[in-house]
C-alpha positions as CSV (number, residue, x, y, z in Angstrom):
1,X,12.2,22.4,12.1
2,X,9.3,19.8,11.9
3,X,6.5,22.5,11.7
4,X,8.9,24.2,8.6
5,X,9.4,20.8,6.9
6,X,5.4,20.0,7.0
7,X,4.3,23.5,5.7
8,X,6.6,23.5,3.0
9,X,5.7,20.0,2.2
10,X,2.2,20.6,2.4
11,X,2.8,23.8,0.1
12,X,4.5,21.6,-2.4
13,X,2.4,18.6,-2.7
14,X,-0.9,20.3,-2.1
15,X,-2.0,18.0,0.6
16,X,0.7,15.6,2.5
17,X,1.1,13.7,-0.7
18,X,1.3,10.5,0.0
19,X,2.0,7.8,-3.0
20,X,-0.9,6.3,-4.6
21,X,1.3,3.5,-6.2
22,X,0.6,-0.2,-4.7
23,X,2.8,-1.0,-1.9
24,X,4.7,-4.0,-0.6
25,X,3.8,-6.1,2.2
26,X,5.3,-5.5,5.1
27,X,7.6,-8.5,5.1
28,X,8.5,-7.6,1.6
29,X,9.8,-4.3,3.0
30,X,11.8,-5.8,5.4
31,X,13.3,-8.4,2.7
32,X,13.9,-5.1,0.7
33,X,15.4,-3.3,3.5
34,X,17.8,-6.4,4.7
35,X,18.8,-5.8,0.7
36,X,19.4,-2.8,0.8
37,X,21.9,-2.8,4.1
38,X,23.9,-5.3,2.4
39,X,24.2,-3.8,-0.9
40,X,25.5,-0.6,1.3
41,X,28.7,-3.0,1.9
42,X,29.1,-4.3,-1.2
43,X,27.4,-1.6,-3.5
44,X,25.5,-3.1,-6.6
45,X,27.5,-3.3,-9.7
46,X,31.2,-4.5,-9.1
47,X,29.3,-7.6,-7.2
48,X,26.2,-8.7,-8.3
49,X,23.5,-11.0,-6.6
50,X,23.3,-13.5,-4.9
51,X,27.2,-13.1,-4.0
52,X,26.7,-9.2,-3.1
53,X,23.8,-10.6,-0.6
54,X,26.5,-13.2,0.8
55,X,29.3,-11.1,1.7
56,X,27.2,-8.0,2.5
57,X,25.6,-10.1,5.6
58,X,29.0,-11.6,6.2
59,X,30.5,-8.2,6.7
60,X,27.7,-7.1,9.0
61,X,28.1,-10.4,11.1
62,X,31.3,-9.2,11.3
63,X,30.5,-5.6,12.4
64,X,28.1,-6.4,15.0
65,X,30.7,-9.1,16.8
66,X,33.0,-6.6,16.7
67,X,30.8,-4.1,18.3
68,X,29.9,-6.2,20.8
69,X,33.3,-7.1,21.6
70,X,34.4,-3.6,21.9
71,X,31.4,-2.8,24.3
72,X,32.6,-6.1,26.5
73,X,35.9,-4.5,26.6
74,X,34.9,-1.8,28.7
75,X,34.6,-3.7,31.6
76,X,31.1,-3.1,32.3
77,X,28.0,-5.8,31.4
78,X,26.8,-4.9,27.6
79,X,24.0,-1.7,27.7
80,X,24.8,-1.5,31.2
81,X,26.2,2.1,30.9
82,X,26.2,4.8,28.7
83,X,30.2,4.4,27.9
84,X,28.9,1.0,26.7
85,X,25.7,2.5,25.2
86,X,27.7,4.4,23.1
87,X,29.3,1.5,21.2
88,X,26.1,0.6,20.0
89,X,25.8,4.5,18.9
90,X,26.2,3.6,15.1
91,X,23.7,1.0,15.2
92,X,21.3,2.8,16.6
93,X,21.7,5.5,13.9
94,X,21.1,3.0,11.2
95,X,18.0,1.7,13.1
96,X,16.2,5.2,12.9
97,X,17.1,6.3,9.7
98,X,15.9,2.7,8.4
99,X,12.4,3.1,10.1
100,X,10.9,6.1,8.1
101,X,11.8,4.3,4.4
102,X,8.9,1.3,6.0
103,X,6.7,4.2,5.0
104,X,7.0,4.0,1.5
105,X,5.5,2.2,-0.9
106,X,8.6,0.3,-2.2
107,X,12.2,0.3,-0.9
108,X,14.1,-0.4,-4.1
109,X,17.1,1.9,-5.1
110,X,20.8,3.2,-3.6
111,X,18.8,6.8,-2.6
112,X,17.2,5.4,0.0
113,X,20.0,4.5,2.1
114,X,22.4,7.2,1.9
115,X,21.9,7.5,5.9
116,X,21.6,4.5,6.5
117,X,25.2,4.0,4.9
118,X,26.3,7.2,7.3
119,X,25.7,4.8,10.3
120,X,27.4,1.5,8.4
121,X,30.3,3.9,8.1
122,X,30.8,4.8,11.6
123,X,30.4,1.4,12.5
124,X,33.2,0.2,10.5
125,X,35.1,2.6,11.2
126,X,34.8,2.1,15.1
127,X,35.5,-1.6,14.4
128,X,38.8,-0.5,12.6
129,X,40.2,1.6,14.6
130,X,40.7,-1.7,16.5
131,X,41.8,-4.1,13.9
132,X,45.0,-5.2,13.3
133,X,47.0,-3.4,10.9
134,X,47.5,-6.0,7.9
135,X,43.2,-6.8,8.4
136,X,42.7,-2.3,8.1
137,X,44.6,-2.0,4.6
138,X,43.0,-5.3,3.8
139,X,40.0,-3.7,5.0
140,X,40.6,-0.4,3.1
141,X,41.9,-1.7,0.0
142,X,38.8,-3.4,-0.3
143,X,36.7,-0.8,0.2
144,X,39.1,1.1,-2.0
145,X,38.4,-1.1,-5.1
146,X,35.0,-1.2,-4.6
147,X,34.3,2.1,-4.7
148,X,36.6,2.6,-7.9
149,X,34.6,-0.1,-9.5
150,X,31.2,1.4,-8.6
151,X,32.4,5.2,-9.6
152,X,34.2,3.7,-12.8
153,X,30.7,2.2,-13.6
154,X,28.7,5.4,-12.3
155,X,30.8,7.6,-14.9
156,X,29.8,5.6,-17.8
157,X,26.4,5.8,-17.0
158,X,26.7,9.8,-16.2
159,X,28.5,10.0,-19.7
160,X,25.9,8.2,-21.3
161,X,22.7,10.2,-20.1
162,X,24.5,13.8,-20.7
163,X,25.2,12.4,-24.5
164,X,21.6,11.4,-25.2
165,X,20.5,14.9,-23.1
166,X,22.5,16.9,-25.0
167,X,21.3,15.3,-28.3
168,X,17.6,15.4,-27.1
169,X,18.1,19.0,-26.6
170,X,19.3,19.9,-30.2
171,X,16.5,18.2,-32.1
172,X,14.3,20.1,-29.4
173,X,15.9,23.4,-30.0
174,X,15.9,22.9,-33.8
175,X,12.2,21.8,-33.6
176,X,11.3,24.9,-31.8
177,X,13.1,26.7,-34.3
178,X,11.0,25.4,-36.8
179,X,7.6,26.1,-34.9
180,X,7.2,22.9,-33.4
181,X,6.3,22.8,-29.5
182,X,5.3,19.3,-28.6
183,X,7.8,16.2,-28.7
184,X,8.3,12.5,-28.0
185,X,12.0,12.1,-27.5
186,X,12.7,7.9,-27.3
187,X,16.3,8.3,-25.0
188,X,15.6,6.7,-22.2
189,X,15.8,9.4,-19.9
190,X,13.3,9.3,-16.9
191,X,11.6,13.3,-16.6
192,X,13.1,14.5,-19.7
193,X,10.8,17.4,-19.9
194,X,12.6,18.5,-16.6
195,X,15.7,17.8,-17.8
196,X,15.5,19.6,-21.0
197,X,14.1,22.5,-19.3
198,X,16.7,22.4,-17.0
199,X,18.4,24.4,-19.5
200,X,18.2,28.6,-19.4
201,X,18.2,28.3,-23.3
202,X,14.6,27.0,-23.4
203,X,13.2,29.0,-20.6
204,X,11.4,31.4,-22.8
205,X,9.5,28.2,-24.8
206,X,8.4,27.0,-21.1
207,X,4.5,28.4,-21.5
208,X,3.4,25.9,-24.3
209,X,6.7,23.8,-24.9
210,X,5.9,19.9,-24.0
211,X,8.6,16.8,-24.1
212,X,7.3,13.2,-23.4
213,X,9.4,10.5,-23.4
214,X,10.0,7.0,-23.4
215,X,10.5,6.0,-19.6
216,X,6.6,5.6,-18.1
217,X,5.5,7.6,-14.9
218,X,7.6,10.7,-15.9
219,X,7.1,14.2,-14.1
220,X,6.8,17.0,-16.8
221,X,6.1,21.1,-15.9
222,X,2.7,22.2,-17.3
223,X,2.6,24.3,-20.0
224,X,0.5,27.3,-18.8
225,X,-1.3,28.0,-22.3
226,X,-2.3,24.1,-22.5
227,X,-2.9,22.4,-19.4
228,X,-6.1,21.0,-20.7
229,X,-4.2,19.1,-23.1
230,X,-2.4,16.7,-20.9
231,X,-5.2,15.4,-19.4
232,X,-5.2,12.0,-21.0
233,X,-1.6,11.7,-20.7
234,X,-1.5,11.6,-17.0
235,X,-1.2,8.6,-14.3
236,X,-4.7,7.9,-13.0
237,X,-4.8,7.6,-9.8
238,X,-2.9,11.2,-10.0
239,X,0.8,11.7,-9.0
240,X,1.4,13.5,-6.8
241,X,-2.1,12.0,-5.2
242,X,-3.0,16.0,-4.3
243,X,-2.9,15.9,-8.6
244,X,0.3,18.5,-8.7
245,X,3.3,19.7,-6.9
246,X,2.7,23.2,-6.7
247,X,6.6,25.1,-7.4
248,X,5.0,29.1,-7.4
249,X,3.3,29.5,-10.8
250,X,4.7,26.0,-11.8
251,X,2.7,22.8,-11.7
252,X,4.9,19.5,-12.0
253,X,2.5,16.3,-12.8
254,X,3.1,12.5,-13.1
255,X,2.5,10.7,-16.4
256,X,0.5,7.7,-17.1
257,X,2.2,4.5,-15.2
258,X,3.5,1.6,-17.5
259,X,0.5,0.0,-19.2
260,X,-1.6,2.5,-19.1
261,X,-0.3,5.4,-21.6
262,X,-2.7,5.8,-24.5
263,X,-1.9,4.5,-28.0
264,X,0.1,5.8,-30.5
265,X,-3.0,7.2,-32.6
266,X,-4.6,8.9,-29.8
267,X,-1.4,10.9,-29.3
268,X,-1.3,12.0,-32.6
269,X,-4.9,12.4,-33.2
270,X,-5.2,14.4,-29.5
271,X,-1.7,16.2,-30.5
272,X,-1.7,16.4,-34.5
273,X,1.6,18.4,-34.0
274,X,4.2,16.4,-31.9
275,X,7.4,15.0,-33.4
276,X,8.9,12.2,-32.7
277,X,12.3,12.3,-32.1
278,X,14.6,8.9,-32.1
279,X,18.2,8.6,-31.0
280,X,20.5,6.8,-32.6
281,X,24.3,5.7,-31.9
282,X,26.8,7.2,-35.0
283,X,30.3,7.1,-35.6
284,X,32.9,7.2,-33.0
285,X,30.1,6.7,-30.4
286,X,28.3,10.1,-30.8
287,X,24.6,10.0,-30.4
288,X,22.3,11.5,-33.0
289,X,18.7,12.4,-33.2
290,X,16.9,11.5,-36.2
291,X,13.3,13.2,-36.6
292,X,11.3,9.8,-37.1
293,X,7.7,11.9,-37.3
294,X,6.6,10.7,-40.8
295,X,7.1,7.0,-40.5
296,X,5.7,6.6,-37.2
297,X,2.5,8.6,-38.1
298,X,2.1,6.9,-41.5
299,X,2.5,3.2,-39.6
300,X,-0.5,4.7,-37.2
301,X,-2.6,5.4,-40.5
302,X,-1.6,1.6,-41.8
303,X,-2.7,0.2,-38.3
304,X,-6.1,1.7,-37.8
305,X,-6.9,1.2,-41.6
């Protein structure tokens, strides 16, 4: 499985791709770490720091005595057999699925702790399964509201990124109908050009269509005819270091990091063709894209004048 997972990963990235992004000390990853173990208790939107912080190492105090208790219980001296050794099965699961993520450059975001969480499950669920009854519904109700809060939250935001997708994708597929094959859409949608192309219905635009957007260090698929084009648009160092990630014929590159896109007249001047597309909130909440392409290209002219 490890000799699959490094040629396929080699084949992708062109190299073994590491990030070429600045990375955090080493304490700092552990601060972010500890951060991200207690948010897996507490999640990160229902309660927000530094409370979320507070009762997400409360509740792991809490865990670990119980864990410890339970292992005491056995009547055997703590790690001194394996029926003990196994209490501490959960922890150790959290432990080596934490250890890889001190490998990358920053460890900020719910993604990487999904395992992590598996192993916080199974540990309060072993400590649980010998509560009391009124401290497991307390327990579960808890968890119960938390989660409703979190998904609750989760939906608006899923809502909110398929309206401005959908919307980006009209003004793209009526630009395209109109000859047009280069865009900026402003949505704030991170990789729009994959997102956008996600769709079957632009599949045969793919060779020379381009979409940049508004959220820096986006990934967008080359177009085949142009590649030469996108040179000054992309993140120096390169992202993926290796330069691409190779997907068969398909070449997926990193954009230019925050700070360091080129100016507004550049992009017009190196791409005389783009529109810019803006979206904007309408009546009963529906999102439209206005085509914004004029203005923005006669405020350039005013600027370098």
């Amino acid at each position: 499985v490890a000799a699959a997972y490094f040629f396929v990963r080699t084949a992708v990235l062109g190299g073994m791709g590491r990030s070429a992004d600045q990375s955090a000390s080493f304490l700092g990853k552990l601060v972010q770490v500890g951060s991200g173990l207690a948010h897996v208790a507490t999640g990160s939107v229902v309660i927000r720091q530094p409370l979320a912080w507070l009762i997400g190492f409360a509740a792991w105090g809490l865990l670990l005595r119980a864990t410890v208790r339970a292992a005491r219980t056995r009547d055997v001296p703590v790690f001194g057999s394996f029926a003990s050794f196994a209490s501490f099965a959960p922890i150790l699961w959290v432990a080596l699925s934490v250890t890889p993520l001190l490998a990358a450059s920053w460890i900020v975001g719910a993604r990487y702790f999904y395992l992590p969480a598996v192993g916080v499950a199974w540990l309060a669920a072993e400590a649980l399964t010998r509560a009391r009854t009124p401290i497991l519904v307390g327990a579960v109700a808890a968890l119960a509201g938390l989660s409703a809060g979190q998904s609750w939250s989760r939906r608006a935001d899923v809502l909110s990124y398929e309206a401005r997708l959908s919307a980006a994708r009209r003004a793209i597929a009526d630009g395209l109908a109109h000859g047009y094959d280069t865009f900026h859409v402003a949505s704030g949608i991170k990789d729009i050009d994959l997102a956008v192309k996600a769709d079957n219905r632009f599949a045969a635009y793919e060779s020379h269509l381009l979409i940049l957007g508004d959220v820096p260090a986006s990934f967008v698929v080359v177009p085949t005819s142009r590649g030469a084009d996108l040179d000054f648009l992309l993140a120096r160092p390169p992202v993926p270091p290796s330069g691409a990630y190779h997907f068969g014929d398909r070449l997926v590159v990193g954009l230019a990091r925050r700070g360091d896109d080129p100016p507004l007249d550049e992009v017009i001047a190196r791409l005389p063709s783009i529109r810019f597309i803006r979206l904007r909130l309408g009546p009963g909440g529906r999102i439209i894209p206005r085509d914004l392409t004029d203005t923005l290209k006669a405020q350039s002219i005013e600027g370098t004048n």
